[in-house]
C-alpha positions as CSV (number, residue, x, y, z in Angstrom):
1,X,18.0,2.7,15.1
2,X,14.4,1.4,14.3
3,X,16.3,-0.2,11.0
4,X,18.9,-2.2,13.6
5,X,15.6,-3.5,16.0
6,X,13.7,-4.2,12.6
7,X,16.7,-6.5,11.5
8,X,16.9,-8.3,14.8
9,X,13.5,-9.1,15.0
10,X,13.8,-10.8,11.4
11,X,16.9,-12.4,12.9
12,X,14.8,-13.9,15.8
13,X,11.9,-16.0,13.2
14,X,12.8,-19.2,13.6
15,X,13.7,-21.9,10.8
16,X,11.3,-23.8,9.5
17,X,12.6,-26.6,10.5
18,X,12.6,-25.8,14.2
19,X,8.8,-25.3,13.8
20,X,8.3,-28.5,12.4
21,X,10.0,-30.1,15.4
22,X,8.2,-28.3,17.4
23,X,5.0,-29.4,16.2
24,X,5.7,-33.1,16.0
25,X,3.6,-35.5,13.8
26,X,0.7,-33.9,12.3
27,X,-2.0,-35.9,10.3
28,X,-1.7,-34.0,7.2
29,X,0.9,-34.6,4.1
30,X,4.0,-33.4,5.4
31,X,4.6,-31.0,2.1
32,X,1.2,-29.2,2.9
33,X,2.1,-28.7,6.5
34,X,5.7,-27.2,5.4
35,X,4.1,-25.1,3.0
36,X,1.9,-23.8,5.5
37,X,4.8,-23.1,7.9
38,X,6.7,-21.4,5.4
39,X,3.7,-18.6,4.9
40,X,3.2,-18.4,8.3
41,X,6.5,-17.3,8.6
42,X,6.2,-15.2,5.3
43,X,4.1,-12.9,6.6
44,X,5.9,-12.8,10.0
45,X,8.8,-11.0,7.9
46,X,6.5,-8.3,6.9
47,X,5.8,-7.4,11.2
48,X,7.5,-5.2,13.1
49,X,7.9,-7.5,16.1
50,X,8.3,-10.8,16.3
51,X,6.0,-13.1,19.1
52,X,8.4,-15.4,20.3
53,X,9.0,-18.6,19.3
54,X,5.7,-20.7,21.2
55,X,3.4,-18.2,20.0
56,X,4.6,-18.8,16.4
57,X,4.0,-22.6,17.0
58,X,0.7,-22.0,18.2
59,X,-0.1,-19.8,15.5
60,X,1.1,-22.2,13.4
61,X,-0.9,-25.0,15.3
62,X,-4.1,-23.2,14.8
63,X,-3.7,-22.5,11.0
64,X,-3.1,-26.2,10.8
65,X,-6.3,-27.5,12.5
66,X,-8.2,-24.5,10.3
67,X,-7.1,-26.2,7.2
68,X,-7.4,-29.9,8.7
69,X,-10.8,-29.1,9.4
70,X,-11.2,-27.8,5.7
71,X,-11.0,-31.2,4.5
72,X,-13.9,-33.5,3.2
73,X,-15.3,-35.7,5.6
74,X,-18.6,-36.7,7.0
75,X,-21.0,-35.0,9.4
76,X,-23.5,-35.5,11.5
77,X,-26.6,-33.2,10.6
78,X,-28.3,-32.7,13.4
79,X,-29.8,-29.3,11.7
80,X,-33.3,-30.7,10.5
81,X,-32.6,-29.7,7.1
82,X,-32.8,-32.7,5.1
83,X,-31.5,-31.4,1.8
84,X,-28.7,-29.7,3.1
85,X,-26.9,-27.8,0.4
86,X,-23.9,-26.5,3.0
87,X,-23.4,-30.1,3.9
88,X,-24.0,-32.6,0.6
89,X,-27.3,-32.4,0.1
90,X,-29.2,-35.7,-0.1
91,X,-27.1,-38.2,1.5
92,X,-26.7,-41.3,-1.2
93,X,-28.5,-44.5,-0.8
94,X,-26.2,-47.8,0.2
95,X,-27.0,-49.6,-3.2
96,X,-25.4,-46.1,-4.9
97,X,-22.6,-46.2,-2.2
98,X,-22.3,-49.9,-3.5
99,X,-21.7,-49.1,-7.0
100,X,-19.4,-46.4,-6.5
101,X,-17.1,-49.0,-4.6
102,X,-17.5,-51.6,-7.3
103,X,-16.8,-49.4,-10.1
104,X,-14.3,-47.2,-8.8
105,X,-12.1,-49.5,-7.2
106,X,-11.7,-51.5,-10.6
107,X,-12.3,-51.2,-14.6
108,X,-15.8,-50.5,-15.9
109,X,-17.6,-51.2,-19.4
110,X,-17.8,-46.8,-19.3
111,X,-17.5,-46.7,-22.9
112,X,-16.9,-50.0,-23.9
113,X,-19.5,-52.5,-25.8
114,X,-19.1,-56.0,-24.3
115,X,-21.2,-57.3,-27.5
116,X,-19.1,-55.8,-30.1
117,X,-15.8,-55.4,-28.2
118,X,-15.6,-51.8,-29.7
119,X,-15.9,-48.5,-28.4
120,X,-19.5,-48.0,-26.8
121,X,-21.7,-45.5,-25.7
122,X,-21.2,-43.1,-22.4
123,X,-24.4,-43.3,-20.2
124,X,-26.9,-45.4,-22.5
125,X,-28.2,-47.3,-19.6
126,X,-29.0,-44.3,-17.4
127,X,-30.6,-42.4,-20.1
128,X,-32.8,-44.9,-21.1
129,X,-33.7,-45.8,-17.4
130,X,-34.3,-42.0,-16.8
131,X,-36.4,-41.1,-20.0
132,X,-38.6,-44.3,-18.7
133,X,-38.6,-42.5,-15.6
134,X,-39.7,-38.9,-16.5
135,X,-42.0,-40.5,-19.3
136,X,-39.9,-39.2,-21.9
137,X,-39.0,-39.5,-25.4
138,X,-35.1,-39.5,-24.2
139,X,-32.5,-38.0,-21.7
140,X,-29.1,-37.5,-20.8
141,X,-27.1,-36.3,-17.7
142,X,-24.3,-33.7,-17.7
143,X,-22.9,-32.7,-13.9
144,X,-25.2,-30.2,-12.4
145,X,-28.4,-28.6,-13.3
146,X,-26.8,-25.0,-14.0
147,X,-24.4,-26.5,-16.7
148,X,-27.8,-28.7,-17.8
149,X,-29.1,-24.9,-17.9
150,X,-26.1,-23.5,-19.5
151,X,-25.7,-26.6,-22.7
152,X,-29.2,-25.7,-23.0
153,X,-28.6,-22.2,-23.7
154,X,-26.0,-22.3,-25.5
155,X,-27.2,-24.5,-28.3
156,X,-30.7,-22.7,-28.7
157,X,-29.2,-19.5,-28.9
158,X,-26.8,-20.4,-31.4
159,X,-28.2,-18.1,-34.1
160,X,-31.2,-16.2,-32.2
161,X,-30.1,-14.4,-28.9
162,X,-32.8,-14.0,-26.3
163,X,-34.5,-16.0,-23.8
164,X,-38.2,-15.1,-22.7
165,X,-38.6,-15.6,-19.4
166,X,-40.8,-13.9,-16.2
167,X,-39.5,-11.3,-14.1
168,X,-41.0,-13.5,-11.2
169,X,-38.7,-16.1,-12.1
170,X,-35.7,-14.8,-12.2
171,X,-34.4,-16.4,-8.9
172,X,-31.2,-16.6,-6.8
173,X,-29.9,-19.9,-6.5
174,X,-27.3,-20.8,-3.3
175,X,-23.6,-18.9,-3.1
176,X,-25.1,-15.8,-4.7
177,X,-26.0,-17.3,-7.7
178,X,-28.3,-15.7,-9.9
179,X,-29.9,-17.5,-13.1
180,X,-30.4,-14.6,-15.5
181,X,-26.6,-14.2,-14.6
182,X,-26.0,-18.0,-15.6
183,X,-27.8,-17.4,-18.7
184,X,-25.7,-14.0,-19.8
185,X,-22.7,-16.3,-18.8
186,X,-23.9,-19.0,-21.4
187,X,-24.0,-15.6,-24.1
188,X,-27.7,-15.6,-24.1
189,X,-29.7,-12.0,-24.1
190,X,-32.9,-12.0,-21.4
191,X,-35.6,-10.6,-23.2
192,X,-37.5,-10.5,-19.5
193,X,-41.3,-10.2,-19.3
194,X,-44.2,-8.9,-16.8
195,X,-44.0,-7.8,-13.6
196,X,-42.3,-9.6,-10.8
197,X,-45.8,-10.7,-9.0
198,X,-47.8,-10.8,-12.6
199,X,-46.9,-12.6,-15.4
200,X,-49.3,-13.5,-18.5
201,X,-49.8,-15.1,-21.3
202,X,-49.8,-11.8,-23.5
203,X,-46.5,-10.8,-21.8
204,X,-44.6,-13.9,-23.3
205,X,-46.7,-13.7,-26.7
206,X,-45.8,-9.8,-27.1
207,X,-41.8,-10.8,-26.9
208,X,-41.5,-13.5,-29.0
209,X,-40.0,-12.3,-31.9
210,X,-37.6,-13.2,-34.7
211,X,-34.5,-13.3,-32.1
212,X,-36.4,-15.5,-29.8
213,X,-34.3,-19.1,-29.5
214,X,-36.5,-20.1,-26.4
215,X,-39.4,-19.6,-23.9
216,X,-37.6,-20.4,-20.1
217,X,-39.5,-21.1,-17.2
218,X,-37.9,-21.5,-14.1
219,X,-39.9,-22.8,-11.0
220,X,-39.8,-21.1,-7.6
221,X,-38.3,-23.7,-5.6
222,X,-36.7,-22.1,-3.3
223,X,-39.2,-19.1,-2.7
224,X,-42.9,-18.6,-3.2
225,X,-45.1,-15.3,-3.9
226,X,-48.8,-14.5,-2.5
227,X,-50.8,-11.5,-2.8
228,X,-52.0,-9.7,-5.8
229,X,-49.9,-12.2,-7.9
230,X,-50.7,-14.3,-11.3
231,X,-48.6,-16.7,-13.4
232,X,-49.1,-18.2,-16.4
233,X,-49.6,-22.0,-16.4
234,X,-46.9,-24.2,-18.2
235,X,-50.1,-25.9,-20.3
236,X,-50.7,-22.2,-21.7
237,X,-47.5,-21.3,-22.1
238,X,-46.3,-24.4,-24.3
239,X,-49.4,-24.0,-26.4
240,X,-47.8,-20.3,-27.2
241,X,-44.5,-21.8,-28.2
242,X,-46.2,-24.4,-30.4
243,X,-47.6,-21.8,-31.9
244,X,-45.0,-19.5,-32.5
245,X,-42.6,-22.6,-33.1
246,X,-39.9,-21.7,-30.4
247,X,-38.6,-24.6,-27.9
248,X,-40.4,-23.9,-24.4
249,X,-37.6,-25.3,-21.6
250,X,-38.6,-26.1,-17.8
251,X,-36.3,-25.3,-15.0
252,X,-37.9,-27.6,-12.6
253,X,-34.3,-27.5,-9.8
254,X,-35.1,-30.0,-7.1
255,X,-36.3,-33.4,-9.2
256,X,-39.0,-34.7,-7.2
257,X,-40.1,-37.8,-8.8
258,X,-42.1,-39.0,-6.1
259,X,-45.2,-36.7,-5.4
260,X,-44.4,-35.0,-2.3
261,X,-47.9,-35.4,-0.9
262,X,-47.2,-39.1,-0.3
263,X,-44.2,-37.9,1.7
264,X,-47.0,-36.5,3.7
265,X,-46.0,-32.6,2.2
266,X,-49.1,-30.9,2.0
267,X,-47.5,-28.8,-0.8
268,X,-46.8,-30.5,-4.1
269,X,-43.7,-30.3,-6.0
270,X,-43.9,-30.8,-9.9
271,X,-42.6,-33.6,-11.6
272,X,-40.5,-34.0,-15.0
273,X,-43.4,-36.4,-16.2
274,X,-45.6,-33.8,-15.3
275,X,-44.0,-31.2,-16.9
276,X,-43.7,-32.9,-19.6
277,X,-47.4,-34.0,-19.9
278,X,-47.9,-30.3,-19.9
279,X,-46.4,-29.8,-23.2
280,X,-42.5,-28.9,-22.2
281,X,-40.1,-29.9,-25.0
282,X,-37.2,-30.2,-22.5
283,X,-37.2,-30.4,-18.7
284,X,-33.9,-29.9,-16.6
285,X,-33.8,-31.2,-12.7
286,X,-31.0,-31.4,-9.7
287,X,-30.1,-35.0,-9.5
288,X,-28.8,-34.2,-5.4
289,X,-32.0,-33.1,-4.1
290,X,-35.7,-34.5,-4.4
291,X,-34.3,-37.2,-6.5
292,X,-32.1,-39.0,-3.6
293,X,-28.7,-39.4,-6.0
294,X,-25.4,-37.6,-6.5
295,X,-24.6,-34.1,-8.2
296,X,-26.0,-34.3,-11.6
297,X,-28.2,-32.3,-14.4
298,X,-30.6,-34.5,-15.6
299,X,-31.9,-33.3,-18.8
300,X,-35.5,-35.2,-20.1
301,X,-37.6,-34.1,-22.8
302,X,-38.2,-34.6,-27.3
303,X,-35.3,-36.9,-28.5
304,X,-34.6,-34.4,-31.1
305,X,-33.5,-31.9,-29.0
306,X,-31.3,-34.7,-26.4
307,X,-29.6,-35.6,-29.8
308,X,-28.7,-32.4,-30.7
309,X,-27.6,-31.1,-26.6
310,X,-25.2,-34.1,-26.9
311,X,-23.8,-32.7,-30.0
312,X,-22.8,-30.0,-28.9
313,X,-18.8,-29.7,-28.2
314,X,-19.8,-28.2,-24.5
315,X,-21.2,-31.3,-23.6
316,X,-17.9,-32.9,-23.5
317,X,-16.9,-30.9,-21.1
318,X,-19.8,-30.4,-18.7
319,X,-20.1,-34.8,-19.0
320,X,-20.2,-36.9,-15.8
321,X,-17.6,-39.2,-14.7
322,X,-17.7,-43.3,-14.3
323,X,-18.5,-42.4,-10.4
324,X,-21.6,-40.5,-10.8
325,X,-22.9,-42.5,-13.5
326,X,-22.6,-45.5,-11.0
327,X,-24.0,-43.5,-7.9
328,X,-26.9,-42.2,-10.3
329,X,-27.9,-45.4,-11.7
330,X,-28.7,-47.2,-8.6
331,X,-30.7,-44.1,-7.7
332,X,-32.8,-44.3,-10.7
333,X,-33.0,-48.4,-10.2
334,X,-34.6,-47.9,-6.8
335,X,-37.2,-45.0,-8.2
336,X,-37.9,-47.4,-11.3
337,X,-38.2,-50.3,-8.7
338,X,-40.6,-48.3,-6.6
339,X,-38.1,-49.1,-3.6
340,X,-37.9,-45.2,-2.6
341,X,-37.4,-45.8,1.2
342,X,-34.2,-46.9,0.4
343,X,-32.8,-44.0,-0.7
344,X,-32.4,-41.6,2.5
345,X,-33.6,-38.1,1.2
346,X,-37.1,-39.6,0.7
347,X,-37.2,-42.0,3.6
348,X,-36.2,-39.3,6.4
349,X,-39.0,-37.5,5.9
350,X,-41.2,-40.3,6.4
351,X,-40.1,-41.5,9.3
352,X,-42.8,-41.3,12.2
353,X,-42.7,-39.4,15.4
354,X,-42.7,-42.0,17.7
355,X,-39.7,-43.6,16.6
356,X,-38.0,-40.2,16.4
357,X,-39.5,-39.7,20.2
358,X,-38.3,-43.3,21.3
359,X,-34.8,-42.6,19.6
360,X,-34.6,-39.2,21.7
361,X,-35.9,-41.0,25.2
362,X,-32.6,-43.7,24.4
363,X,-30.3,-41.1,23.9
364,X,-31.3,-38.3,26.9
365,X,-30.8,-41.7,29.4
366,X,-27.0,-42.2,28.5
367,X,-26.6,-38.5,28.8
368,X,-25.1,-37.0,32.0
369,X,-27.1,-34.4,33.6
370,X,-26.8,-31.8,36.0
371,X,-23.3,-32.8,38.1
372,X,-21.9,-32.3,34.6
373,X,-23.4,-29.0,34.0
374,X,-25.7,-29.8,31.6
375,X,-29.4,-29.5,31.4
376,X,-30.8,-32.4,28.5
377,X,-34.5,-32.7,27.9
378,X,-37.0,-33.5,24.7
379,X,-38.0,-31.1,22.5
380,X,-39.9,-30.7,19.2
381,X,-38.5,-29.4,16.3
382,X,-39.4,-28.1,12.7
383,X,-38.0,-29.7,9.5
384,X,-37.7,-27.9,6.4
385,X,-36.8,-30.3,3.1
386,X,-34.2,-27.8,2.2
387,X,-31.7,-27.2,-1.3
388,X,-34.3,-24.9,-2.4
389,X,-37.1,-26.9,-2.9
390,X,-40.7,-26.7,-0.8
391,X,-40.1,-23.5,0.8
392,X,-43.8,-23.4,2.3
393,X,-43.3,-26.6,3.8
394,X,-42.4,-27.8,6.9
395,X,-42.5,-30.9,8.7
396,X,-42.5,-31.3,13.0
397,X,-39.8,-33.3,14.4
398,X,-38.0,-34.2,17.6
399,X,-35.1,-32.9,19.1
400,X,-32.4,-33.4,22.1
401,X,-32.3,-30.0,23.9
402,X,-29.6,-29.7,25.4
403,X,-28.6,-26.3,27.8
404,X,-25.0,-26.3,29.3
405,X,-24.3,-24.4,32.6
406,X,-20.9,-23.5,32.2
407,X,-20.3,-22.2,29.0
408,X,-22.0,-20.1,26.0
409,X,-24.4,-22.3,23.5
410,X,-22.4,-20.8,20.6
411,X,-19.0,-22.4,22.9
412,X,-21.4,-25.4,23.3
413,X,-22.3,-26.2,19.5
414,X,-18.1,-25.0,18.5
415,X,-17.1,-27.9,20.8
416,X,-19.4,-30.7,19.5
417,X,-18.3,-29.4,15.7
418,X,-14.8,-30.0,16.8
419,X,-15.6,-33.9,17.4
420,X,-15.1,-36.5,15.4
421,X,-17.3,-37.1,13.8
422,X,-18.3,-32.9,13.8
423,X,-21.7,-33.2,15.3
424,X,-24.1,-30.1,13.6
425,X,-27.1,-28.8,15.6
426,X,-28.6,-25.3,15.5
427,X,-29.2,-22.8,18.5
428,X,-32.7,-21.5,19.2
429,X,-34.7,-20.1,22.3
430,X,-32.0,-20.5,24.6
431,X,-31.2,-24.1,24.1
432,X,-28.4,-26.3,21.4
433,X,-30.6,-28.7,19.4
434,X,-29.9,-31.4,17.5
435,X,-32.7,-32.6,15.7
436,X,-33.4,-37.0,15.2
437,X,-35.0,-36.3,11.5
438,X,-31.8,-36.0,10.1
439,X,-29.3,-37.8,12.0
440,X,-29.6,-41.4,11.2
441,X,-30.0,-44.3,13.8
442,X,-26.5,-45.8,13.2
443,X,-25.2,-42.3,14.1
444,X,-26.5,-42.2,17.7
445,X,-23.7,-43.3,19.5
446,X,-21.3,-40.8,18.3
447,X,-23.8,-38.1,19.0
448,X,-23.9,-39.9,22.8
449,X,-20.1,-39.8,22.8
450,X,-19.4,-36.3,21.3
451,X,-21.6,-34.6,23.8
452,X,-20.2,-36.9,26.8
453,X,-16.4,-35.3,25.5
454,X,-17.5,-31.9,25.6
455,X,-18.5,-32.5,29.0
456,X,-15.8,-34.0,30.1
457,X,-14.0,-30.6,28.6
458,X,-16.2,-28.7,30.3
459,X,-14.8,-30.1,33.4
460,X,-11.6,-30.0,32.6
461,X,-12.2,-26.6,31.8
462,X,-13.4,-25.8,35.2
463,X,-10.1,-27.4,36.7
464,X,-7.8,-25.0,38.7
């Protein structure tokens, strides 16, 4: 009998076809949407009972706006997080946003030679413009700074295994990431030295031995010790590799070129030219975060070593594309032009109170107020830089406070991510914020708009 009710049930999911209808047009490719119908109904098969057939289209509504809302497309971060890894990092500048239309819409001299008319080169420009940069012998580019960490790896530990480096600097990157595990990925060994607060300059000397390919240091960017705690300085520790003739590699992450103290950071962020200066033979950086470009690991340091990294046959496959290589030379143009306030990572944090404060006074005036349930007032805020980098820093800001009377915060903040543009903010002591530092002039209209629609729902809402 349970058989016979189990078979009419199956009997009663509907075609797909009938869904479809049901739904009516959809902005999404009509072969994903079917798809999507089809494992709805999939698992349906596998129920006992079957919801009838509008709670099926529902269902199959709301999986639908899940994966629409999947999709790339812009934000508006009103977090205060200016490096925001969850959301793109550093937002490019509009000379990079330039090339990337000019070169991918049409054909590019990538790896042509317009003197010779024969095959050319892949990246010349850049890395002469970025060794010039980082005061460096030479450089190249490969697309992140893990696989700038990995090539690395892998070609000094070719024929010697292990890679000296602190305990205290064995860090966890974002997504769980861990870089002793990128390092046993790359089929390194991690011959790991001191303690995790104290490292010296004995500890490294006492484990360089015949299997050492390389002395790794990897700067705390994204974390910071105090206390009964000692490091060994990157001056010292090159002079040890000198002497005992191993490479000695810097992991600097975020790529500030710019010292952060003219950013007005109390709390300075090294350099590659520093590093460098310092006596590092090769110096890997993020090219998405202090640096203002796109995703890219830049890779500075002795020619020698640059030669042989672009030897190798991994760096085929860890190479950037025509669209990066456009993106990332603008960037480097504007840093080797000195025009840094033109590339948005660097300029938002120098932008000055007042005009945040004047920005905020604009906005609160075209907000509705209490008849529309909501409460909107000033407030200050608290930047951090963000994408692991300055992690003692922080920066005040101002922000639109906004409390609504007749629905949750979190129901609040869901509603303004479900405009268009999604509009980001954060909650904290008892009020939604959205904080000016990081949502840029051009963009306060939408914010205006997006919170007038979630008012206007919030009425509706309160409709009989």
């Amino acid at each position: 009998m349970h058989d016979q009710v189990k078979a009419r049930s199956r009997r009663e999911i509907p075609a797909v076809n009938k869904v479809l209808d049901a739904l009516g047009h959809y902005d999404l490719p009509r072969p994903l949407v079917v798809g999507l119908v089809r494992r709805e109904l999939s698992r349906l098969r596998a129920k006992t009972e079957i919801p009838e057939f509008r709670s099926i289209v529902d269902l199959v509504r709301r999986s639908l706006a899940e994966l629409r809302a999947s999709r790339l497309r812009p934000v508006i971060n009103g977090t205060g997080i200016v490096i925001h890894t969850n959301l793109g990092r550093a937002p490019l500048p509009p000379k990079a946003i330039r090339a990337l239309s000019e070169t991918g819409s049409t054909y590019s001299n990538l790896e042509y030679d317009l003197g010779t008319s024969e095959r050319g080169g892949r990246g010349n420009y850049i890395e002469k413009a970025l060794a010039l940069l980082c005061e460096a012998e030479s450089a190249t580019v490969v697309n992140n700074c893990a696989a700038a960490l990995v090539l690395i790896v892998r070609h000094f530990t070719r024929n010697k295994p292990e890679i000296v480096i602190s305990r205290g600097e064995l860090i966890q990157i974002g997504g769980g990431f861990r870089i002793g595990e990128i390092i046993e990925a790359a089929g390194a060994k991690l011959r790991e030295v001191g303690a995790t607060n104290k490292t010296t300059l004995n500890d490294y000397a006492k484990a360089i031995g015949p299997n050492a390919a390389l002395i790794l240091k990897v700067h705390r960017s994204n974390f910071f010790m105090s206390g009964f705690v000692e490091s060994t300085s990157s001056v010292a520790i090159a002079a040890l590799a000198r002497k005992k003739r191993v490479p000695f590699v810097e992991d600097l992450g975020s790529g500030a070129i710019v010292a952060t103290e003219q950013l007005g950071i109390a709390e300075h962020e090294p350099t590659p030219a520093e590093a460098l200066k310092d006596g590092a033979d090769l110096v890997c950086f993020s090219g998405d975060k202090l640096f203002g470009g796109p995703q890219a690991g830049i890779i500075t340091g002795k020619k020698r070593f640059i030669a042989a990294l672009k030897r190798e046959p991994l760096f085929r496959a860890l190479r950037c594309d025509k669209l990066i290589f456009a993106a990332l030379q603008a960037t480097v143009d504007l840093h080797l032009n000195q025009s840094t306030s033109e590339i948005p990572a660097i300029d938002l944090l120098q932008v000055s109170e007042d005009e945040l404060r004047a920005r905020a006074a604009a906005i609160c005036a075209r907000l509705p107020r209490k008849p529309s349930g909501l409460r909107v007032s000033i407030g200050r805020g608290v930047v951090k830089v963000g994408g692991g980098t300055l992690p003692k820093s922080v920066m005040s800001s101002v922000t639109i406070d906004i409390v609504p009377r007749n629905c949750s915060l979190a129901d609040f903040a869901a509603r303004l991510r479900a405009s268009g543009p999604p509009v980001i903010g954060y909650i904290a002591n008892g009020r939604f914020k959205l904080d000016l530092r990081t949502i840029f002039p051009q963009q306060d209209d939408a914010v205006v708009n997006a919170i007038r629609a979630a008012c206007a729902k919030m009425g509706a809402n309160r409709e009989p």
